[in-house]
N, CA, C and O atoms as a printed pandas DataFrame, in Angstrom:
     atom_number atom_name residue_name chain_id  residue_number  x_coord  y_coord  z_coord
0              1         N          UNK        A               1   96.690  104.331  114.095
1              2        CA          UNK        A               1   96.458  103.382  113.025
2              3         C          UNK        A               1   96.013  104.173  111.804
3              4         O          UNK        A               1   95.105  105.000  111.897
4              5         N          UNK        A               2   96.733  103.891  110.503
5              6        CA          UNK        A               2   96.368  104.503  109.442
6              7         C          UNK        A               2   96.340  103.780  108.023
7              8         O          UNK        A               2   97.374  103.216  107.664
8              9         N          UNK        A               3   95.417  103.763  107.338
9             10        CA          UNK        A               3   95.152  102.928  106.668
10            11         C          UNK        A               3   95.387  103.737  104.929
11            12         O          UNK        A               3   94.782  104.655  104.376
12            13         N          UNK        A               4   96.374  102.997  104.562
13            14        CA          UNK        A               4   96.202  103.907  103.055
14            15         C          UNK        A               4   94.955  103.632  102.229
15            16         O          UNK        A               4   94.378  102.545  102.193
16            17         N          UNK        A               5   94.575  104.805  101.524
17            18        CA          UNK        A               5   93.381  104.452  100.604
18            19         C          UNK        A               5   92.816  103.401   99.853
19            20         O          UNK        A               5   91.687  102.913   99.805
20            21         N          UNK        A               6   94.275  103.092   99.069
21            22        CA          UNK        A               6   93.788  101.848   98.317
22            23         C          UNK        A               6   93.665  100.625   99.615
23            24         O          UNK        A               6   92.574  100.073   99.475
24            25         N          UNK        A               7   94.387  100.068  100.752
25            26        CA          UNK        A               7   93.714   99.067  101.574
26            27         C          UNK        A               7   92.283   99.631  101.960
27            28         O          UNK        A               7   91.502   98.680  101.970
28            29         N          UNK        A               8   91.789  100.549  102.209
29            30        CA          UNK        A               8   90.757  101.392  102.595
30            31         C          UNK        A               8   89.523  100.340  101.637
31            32         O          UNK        A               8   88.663   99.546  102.017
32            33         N          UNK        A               9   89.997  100.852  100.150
33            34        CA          UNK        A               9   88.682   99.968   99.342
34            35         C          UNK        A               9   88.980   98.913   99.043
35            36         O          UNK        A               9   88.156   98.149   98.540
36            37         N          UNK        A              10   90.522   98.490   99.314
37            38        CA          UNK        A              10   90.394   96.776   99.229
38            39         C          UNK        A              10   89.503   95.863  100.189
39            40         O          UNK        A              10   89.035   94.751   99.943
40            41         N          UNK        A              11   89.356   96.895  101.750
41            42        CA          UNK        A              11   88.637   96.374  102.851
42            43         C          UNK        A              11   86.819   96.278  102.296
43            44         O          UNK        A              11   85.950   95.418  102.437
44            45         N          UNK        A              12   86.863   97.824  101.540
45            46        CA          UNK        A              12   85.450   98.080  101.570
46            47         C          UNK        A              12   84.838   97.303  100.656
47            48         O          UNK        A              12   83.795   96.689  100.881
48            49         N          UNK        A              13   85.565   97.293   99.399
49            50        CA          UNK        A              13   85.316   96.451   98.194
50            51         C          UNK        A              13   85.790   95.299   97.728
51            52         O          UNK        A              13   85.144   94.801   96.806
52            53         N          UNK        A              14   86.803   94.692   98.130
53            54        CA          UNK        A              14   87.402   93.895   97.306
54            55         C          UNK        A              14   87.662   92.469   97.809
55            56         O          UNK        A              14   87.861   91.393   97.246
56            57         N          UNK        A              15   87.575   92.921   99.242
57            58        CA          UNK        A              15   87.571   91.425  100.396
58            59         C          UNK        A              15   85.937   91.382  100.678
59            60         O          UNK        A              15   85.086   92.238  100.919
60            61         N          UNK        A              16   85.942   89.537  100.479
61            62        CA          UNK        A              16   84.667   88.840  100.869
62            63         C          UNK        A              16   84.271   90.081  102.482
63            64         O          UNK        A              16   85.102   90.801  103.036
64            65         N          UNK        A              17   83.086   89.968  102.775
65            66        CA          UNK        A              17   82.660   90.394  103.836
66            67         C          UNK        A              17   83.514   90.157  104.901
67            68         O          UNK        A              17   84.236   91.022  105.396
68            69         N          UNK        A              18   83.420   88.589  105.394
69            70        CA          UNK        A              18   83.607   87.860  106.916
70            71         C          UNK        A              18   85.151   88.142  106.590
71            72         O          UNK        A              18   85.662   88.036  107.705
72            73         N          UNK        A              19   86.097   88.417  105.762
73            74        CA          UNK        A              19   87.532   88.540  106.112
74            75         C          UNK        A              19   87.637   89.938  105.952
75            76         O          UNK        A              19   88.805   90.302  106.089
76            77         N          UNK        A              20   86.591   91.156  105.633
77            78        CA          UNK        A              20   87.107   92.517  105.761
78            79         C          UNK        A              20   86.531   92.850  107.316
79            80         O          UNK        A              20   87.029   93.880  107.773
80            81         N          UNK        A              21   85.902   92.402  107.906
81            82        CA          UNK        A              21   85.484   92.352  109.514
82            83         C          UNK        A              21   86.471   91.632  109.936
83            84         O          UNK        A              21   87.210   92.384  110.571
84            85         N          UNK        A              22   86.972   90.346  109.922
85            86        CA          UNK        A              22   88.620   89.794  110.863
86            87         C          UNK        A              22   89.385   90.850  110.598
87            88         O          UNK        A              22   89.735   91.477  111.597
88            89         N          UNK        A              23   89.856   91.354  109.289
89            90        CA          UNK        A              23   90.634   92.431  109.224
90            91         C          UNK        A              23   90.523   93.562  109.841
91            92         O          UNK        A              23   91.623   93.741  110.363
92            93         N          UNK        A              24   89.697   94.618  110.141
93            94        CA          UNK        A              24   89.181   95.347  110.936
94            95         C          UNK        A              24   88.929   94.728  112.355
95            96         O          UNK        A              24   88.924   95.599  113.226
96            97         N          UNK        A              25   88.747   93.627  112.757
97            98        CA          UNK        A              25   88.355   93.910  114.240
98            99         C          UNK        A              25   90.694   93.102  114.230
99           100         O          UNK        A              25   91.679   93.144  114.967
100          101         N          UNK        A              26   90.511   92.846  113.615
101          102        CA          UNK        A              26   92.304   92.393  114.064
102          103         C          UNK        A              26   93.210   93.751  114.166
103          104         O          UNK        A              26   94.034   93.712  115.080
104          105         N          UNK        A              27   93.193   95.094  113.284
105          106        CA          UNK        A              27   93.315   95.791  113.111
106          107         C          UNK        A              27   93.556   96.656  114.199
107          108         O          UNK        A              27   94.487   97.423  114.441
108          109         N          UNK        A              28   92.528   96.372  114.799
109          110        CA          UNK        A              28   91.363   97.752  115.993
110          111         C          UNK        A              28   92.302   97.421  117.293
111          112         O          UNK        A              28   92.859   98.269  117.991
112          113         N          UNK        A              29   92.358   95.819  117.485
113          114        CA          UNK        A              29   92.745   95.400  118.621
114          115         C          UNK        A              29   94.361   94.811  118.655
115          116         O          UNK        A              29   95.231   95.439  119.260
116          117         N          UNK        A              30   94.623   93.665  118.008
117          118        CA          UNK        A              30   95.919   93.409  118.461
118          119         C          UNK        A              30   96.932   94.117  117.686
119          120         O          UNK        A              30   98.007   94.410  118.210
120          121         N          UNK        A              31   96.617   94.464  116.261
121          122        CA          UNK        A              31   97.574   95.123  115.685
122          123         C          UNK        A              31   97.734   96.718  116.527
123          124         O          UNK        A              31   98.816   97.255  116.765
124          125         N          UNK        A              32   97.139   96.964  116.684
125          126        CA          UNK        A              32   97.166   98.241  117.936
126          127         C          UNK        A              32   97.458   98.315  118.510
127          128         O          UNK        A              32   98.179   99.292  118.714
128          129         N          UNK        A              33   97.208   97.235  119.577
129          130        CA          UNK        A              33   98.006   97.067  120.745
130          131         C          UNK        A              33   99.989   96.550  121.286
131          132         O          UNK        A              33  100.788   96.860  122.169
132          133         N          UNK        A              34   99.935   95.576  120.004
133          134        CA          UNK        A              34  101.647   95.132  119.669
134          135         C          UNK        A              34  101.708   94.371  118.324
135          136         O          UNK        A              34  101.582   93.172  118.077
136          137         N          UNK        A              35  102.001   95.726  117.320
137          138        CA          UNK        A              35  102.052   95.278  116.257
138          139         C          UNK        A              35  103.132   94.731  115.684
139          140         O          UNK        A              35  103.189   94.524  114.471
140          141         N          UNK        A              36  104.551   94.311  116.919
141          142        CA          UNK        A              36  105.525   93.728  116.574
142          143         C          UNK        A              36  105.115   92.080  116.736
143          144         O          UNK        A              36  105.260   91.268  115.822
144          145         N          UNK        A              37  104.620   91.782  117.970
145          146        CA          UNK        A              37  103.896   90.421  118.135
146          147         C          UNK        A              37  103.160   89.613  117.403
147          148         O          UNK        A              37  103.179   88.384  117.477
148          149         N          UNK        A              38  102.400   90.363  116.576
149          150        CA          UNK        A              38  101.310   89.658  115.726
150          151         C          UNK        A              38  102.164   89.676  114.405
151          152         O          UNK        A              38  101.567   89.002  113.566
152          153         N          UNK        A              39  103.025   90.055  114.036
153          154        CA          UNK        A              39  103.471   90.060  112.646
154          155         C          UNK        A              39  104.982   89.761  112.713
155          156         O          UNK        A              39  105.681   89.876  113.719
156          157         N          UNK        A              40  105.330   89.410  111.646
157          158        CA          UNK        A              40  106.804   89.148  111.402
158          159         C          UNK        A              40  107.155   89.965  110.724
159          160         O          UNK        A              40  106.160   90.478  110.212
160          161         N          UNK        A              41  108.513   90.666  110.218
161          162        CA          UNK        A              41  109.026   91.489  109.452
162          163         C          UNK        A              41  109.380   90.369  108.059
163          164         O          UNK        A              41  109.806   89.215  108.034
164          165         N          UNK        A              42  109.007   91.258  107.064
165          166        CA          UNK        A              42  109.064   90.877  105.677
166          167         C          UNK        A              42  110.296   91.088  105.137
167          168         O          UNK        A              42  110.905   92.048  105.608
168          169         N          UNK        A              43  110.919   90.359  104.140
169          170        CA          UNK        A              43  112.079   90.274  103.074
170          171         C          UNK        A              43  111.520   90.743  102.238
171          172         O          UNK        A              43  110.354   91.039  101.978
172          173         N          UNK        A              44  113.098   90.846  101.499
173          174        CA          UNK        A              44  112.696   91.192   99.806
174          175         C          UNK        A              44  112.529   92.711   99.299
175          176         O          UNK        A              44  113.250   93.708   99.265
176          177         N          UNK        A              45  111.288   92.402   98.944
177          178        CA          UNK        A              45  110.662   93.817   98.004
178          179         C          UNK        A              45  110.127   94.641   98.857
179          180         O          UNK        A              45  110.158   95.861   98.694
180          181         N          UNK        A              46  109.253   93.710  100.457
181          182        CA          UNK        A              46  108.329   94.375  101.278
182          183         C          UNK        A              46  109.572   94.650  102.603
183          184         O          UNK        A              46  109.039   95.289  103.511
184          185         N          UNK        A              47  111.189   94.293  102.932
185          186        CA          UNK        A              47  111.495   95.063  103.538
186          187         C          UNK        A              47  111.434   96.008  104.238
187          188         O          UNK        A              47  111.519   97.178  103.866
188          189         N          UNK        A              48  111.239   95.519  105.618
189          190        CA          UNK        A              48  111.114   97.442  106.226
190          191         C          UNK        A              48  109.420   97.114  106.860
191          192         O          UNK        A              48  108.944   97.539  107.913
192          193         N          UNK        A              49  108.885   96.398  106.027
193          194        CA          UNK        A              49  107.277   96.074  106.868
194          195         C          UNK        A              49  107.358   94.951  107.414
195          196         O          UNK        A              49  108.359   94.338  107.786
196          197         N          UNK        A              50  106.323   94.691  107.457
197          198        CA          UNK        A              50  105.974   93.514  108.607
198          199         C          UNK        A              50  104.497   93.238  108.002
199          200         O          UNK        A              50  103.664   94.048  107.595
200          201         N          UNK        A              51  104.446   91.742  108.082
201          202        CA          UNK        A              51  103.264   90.988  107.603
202          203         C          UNK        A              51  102.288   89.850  108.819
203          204         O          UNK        A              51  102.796   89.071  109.627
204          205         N          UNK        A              52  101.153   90.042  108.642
205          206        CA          UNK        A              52  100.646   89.133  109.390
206          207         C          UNK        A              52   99.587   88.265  109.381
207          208         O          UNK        A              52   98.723   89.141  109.331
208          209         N          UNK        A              53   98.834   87.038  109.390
209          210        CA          UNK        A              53   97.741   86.573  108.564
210          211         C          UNK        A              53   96.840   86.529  109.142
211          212         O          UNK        A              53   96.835   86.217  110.333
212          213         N          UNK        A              54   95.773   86.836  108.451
213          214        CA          UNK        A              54   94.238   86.317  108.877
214          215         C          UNK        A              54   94.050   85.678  107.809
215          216         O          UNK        A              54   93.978   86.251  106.722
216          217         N          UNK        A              55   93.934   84.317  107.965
217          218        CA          UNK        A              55   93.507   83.100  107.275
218          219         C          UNK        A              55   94.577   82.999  106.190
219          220         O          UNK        A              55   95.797   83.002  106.357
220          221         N          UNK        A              56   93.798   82.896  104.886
221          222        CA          UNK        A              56   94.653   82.913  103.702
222          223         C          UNK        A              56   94.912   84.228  103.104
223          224         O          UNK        A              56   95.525   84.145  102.039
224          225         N          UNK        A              57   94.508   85.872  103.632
225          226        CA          UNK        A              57   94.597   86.875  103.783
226          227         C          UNK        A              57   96.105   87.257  104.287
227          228         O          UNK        A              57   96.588   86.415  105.044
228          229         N          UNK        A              58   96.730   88.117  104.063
229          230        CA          UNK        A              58   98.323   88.890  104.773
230          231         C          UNK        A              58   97.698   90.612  104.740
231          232         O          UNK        A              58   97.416   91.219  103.707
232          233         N          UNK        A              59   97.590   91.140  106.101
233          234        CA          UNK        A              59   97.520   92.548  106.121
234          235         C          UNK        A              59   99.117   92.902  105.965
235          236         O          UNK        A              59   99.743   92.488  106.940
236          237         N          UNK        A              60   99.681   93.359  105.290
237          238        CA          UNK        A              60  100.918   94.448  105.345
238          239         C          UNK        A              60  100.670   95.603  106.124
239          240         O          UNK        A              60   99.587   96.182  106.218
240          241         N          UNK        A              61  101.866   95.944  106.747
241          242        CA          UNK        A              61  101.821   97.466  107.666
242          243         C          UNK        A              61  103.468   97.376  107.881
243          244         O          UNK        A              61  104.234   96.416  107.805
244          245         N          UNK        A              62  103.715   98.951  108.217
245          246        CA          UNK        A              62  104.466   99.005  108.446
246          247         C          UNK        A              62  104.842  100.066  109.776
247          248         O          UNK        A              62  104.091  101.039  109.713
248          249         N          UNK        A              63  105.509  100.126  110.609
249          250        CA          UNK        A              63  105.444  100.614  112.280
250          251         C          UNK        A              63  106.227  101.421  112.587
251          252         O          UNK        A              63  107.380  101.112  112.888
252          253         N          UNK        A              64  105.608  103.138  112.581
253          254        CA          UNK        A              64  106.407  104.317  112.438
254          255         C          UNK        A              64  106.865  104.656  114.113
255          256         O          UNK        A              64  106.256  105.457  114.821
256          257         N          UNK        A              65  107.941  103.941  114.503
257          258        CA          UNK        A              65  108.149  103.864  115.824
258          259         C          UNK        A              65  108.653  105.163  116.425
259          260         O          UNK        A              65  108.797  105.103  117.646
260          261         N          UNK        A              66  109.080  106.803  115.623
261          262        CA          UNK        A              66  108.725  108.191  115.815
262          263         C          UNK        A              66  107.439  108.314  116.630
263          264         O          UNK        A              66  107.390  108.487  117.848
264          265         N          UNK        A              67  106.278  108.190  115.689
265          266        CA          UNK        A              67  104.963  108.556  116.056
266          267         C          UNK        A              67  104.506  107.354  116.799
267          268         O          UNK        A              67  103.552  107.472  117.568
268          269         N          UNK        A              68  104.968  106.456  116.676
269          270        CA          UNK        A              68  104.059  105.036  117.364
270          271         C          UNK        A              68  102.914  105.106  116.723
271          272         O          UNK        A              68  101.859  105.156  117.355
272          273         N          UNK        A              69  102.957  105.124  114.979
273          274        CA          UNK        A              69  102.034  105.147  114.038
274          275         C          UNK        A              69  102.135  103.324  113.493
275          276         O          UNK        A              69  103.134  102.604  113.501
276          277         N          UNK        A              70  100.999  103.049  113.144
277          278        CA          UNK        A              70  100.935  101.521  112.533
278          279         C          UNK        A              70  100.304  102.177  111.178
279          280         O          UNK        A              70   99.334  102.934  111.212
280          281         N          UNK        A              71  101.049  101.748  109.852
281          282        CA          UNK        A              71  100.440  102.198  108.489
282          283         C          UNK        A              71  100.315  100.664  107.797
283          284         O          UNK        A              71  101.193   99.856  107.495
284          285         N          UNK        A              72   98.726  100.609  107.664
285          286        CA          UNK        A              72   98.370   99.741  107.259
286          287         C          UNK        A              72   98.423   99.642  105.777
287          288         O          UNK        A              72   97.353   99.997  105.282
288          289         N          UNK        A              73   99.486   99.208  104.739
289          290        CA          UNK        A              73   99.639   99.571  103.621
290          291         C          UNK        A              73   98.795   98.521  102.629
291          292         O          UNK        A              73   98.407   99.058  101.591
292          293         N          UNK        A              74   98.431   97.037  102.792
293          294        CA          UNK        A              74   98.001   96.026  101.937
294          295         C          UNK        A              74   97.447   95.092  102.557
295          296         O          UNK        A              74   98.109   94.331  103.263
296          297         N          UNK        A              75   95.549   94.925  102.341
297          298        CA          UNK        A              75   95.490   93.332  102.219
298          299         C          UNK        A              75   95.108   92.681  101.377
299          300         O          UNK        A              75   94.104   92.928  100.708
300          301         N          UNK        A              76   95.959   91.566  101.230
301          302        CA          UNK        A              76   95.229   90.966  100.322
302          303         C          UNK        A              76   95.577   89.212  100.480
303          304         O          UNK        A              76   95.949   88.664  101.518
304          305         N          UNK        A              77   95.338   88.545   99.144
305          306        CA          UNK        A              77   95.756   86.995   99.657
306          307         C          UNK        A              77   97.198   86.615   99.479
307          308         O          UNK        A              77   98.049   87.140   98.761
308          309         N          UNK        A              78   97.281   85.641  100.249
309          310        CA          UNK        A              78   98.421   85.491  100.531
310          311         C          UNK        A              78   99.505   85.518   99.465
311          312         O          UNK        A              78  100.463   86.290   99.428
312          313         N          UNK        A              79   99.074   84.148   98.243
313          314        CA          UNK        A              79   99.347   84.395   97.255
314          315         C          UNK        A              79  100.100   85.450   96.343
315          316         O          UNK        A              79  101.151   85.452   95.701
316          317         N          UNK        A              80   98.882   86.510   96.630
317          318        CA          UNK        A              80   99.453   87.678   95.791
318          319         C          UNK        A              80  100.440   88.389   96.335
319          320         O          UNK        A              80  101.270   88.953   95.621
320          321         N          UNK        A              81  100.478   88.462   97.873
321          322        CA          UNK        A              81  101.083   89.329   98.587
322          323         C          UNK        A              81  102.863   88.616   98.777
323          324         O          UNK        A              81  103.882   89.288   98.619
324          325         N          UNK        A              82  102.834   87.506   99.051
325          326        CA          UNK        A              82  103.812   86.794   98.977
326          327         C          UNK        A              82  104.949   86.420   97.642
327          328         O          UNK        A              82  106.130   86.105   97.789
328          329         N          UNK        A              83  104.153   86.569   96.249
329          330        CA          UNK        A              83  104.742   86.307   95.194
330          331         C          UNK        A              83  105.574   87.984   94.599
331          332         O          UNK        A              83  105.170   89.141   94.478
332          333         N          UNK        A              84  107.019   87.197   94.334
333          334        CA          UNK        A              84  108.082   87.804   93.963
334          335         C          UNK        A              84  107.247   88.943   93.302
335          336         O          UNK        A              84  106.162   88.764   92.748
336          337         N          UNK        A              85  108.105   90.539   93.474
337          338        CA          UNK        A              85  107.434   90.808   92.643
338          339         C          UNK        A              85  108.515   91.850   91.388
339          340         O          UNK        A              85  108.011   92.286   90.353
C-alpha cells in the first residue's frame, strides 16, 4: 500500500478527523486485502483506477498488479472527485 504525498496531507490535513480514520482503517484492511472488491473501476479522466466510498468521501487508487502494489492516489469528496474534469 502506497500512498502519494499529496493524499498523505489530504488525510493528515484536509479531511475532518472521523473520515481520515475510516479512510485509514479502510485502507489498512479491505483495500489491502481485495482492492478489486471494494472499488469499481473509474471512466473518463480517472481511467485505469478504481474508486471506492467512504461516506460522501471517494479514495482513488490504482492496482499495480506486477508488484501487487495498491497506490492510493486521492481522497477527497465525492463531488470533487466525480466532477468532469
Amino acid at each position: 500500500m502506497r500512498f502519494q504525498p499529496a493524499t498523505r496531507r489530504a488525510v493528515a490535513k484536509r479531511l475532518p478527523q472521523s473520515v481520515a480514520a475510516a479512510v485509514l482503517e479502510f485502507c489498512q484492511n479491505a483495500l489491502a486485502v481485495n482492492p478489486h472488491r471494494v472499488g469499481k473501476p473509474l471512466v473518463g479522466p480517472l481511467a485505469g483506477c478504481h474508486g471506492a466510498r467512504r461516506g460522501t468521501y471517494r479514495v482513488v487508487y490504482r492496482v499495480d498488479e506486477d508488484t501487487q502494489l495498491v497506490h492510493v492516489l486521492d481522497v477527497d469528496h465525492r463531488a470533487d472527485v466525480d466532477r468532469p474534469r
